[in-house]
Wavefront OBJ file of the C-alpha trace (Angstrom):
o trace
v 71.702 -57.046 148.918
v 71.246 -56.005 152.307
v 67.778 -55.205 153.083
v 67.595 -51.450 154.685
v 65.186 -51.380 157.858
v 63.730 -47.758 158.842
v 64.138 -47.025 162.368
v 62.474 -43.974 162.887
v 62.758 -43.444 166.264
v 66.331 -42.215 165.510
v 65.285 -39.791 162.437
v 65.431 -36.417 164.456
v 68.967 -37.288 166.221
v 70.432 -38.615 162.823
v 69.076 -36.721 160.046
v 67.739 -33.597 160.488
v 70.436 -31.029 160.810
v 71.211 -32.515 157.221
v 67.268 -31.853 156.474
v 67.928 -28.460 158.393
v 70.666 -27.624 156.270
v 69.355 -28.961 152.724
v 65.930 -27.144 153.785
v 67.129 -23.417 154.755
v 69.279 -23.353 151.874
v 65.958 -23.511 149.786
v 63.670 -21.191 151.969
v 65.460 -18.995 154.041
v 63.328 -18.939 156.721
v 64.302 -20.971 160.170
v 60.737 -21.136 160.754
v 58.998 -22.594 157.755
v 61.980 -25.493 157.708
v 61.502 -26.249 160.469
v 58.124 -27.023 159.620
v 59.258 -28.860 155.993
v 61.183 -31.071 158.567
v 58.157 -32.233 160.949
v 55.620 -32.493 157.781
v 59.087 -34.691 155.818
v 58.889 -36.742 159.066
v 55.156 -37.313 159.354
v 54.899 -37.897 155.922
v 57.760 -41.025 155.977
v 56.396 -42.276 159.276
v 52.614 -42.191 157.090
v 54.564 -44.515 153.875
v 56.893 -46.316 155.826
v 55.078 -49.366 153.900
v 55.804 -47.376 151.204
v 59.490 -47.564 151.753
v 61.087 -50.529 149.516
v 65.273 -50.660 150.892
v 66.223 -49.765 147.309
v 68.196 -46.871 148.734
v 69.309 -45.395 151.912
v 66.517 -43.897 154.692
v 68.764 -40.837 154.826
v 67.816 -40.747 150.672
v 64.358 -41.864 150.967
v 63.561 -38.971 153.168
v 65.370 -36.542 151.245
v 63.479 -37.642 147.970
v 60.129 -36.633 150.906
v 61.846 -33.465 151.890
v 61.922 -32.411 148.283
v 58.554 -33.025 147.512
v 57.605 -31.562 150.688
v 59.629 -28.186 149.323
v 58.248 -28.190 145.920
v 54.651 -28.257 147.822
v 55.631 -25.031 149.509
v 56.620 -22.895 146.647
v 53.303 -24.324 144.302
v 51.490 -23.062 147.757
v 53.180 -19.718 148.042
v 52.789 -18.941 144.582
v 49.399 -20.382 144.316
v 48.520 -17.628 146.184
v 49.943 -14.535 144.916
v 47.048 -13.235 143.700
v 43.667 -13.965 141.576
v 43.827 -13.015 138.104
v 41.200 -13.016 135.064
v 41.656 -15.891 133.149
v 40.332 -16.010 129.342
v 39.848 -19.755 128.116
v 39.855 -20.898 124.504
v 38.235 -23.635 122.991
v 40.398 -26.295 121.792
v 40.361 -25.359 118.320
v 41.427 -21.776 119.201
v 38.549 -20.072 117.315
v 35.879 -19.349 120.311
v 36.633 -17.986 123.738
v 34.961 -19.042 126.719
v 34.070 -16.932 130.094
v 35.890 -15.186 131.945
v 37.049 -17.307 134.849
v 38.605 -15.711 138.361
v 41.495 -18.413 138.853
v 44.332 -18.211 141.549
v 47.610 -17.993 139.037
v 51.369 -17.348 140.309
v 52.900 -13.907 138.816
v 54.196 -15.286 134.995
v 57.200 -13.361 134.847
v 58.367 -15.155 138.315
v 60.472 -18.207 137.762
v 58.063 -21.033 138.770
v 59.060 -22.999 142.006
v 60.303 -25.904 140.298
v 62.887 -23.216 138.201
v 63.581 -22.210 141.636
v 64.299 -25.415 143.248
v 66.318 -26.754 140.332
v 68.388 -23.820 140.585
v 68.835 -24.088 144.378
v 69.727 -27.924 144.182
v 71.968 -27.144 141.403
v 74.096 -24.811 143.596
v 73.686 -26.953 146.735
v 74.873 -29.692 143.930
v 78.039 -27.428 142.957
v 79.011 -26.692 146.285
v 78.818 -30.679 147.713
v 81.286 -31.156 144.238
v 83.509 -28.709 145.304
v 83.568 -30.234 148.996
v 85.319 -33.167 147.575
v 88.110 -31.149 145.147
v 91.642 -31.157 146.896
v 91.505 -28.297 149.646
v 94.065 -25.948 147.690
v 92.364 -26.495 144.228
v 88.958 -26.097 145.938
v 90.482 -22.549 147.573
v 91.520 -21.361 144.231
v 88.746 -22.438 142.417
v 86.941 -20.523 144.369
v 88.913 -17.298 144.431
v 89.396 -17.073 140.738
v 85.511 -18.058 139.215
v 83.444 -17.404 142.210
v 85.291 -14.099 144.094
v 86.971 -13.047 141.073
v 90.070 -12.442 142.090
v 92.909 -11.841 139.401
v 95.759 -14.212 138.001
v 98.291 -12.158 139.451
v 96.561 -11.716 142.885
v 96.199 -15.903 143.581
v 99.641 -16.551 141.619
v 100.990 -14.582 144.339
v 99.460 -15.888 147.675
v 99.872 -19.597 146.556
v 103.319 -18.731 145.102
v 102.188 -20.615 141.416
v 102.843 -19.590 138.332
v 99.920 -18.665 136.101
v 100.482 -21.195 133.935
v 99.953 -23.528 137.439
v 97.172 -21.285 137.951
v 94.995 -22.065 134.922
v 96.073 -26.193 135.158
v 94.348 -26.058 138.298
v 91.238 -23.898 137.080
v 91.274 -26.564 134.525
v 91.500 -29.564 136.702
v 88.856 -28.272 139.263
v 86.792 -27.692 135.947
v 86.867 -31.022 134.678
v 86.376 -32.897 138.561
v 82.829 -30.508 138.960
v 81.482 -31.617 135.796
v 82.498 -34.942 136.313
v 80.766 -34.947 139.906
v 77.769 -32.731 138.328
v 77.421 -35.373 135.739
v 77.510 -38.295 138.248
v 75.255 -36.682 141.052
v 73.303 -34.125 139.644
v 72.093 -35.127 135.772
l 1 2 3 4 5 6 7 8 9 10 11 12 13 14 15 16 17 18 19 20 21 22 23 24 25 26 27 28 29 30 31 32 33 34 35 36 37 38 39 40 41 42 43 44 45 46 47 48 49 50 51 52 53 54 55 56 57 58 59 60 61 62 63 64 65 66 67 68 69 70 71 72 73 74 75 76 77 78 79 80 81 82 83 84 85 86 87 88 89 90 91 92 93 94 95 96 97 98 99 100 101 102 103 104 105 106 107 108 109 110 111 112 113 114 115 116 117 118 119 120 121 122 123 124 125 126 127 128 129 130 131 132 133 134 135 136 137 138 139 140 141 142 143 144 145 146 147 148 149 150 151 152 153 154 155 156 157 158 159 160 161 162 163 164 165 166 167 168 169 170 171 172 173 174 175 176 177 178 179 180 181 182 183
C-alpha cells in the first residue's frame, strides 16, 4: 500500500471549495463556513501526527470538517436558553434541587438529527451525480419536482411504461450507491 503523505501547504488551493461546498450546504451562512474551514485546517495541521495514510487527506479532513460541524450545532444549541432542570435519584423515588442548566429547545431536532439529515441529502444528490444524465433528469422531474407521467412521457418522447423502467432503474442505482457510501 502506498503510504499517503499530507502536504498541507496545498490544502487551501486543493480542498477547500469542496470543504466550502460540503460546509454551506450544512450551515447556510458564508460566514460561519468559512470559519468551519480555517478551524478544519488548524485542527489537521494540530494532528497531522495523528494522521495514519489509511485513507485519503481529502477524507481525513472531511472526517475533521464534520466534527468541526457537529461542534457548531452542540454550540448553537447549547445556548438557546437556560432552563430549570429537576434531577432524580437513580432509583426514581427522590428528587434532587433544582438546577439552572443550559439545555437546547427538546422539541428541536438535535444537531446530530440535523447533520444526518443534511449528509443524507448531500449523500442522495452525489448518487444521483453518477445516474446516466437522462435517467438522472427524469428521476428528478418525476419524485423530486413532481411532474406527471404524461408531462415527462411527452418531452422525452417515452412511453410510460419506459417511464416507470427508468424510475425503477434510477431507484435501484440510489440505493445501491446509498448502501455503498452512505450506511
Amino acid at each position: 500500500m502506498t503510504e499517503i503523505r499530507l502536504e498541507p501547504e496545498k490544502w487551501v488551493d486543493r480542498y477547500a471549495d469542496y470543504l466550502f461546498n460540503y460546509t454551506i450546504v450544512r450551515v447556510n451562512d458564508r460566514d460561519v463556513a468559512n470559519d468551519i474551514i480555517s478551524e478544519t485546517f488548524l485542527a489537521g495541521l494540530g494532528s497531522m501526527k495523528n494522521f495514519k495514510g489509511e485513507a485519503s487527506e481529502r477524507t481525513w479532513l472531511i472526517s475533521i470538517l464534520k466534527r468541526k460541524i457537529v461542534d457548531y450545532y452542540r454550540k448553537i444549541n447549547s445556548n438557546k436558553g437556560k432552563a430549570e432542570v429537576k434531577i432524580s435519584s437513580p432509583d426514581g423515588e427522590t428528587e434532587g434541587e433544582w438546577l439552572e442548566e443550559k439545555v437546547a429547545d427538546l422539541s428541536d431536532k438535535s444537531a446530530e438529527d440535523i447533520m444526518e439529515n443534511e449528509e443524507l441529502g448531500l449523500a442522495i444528490l452525489e448518487c444521483m451525480d453518477q445516474l446516466p444524465e437522462k435517467q438522472a433528469v427524469i428521476f428528478k422531474k418525476k419524485t423530486i419536482e413532481g411532474l406527471d407521467t404524461e408531462t415527462i412521457c411527452n418531452e422525452f418522447n417515452i412511453t410510460p411504461s419506459n417511464l416507470w423502467v427508468i424510475i425503477h432503474r434510477a431507484r435501484t442505482s440510489l440505493a445501491k450507491c446509498l448502501e455503498k457510501n452512505w450506511f
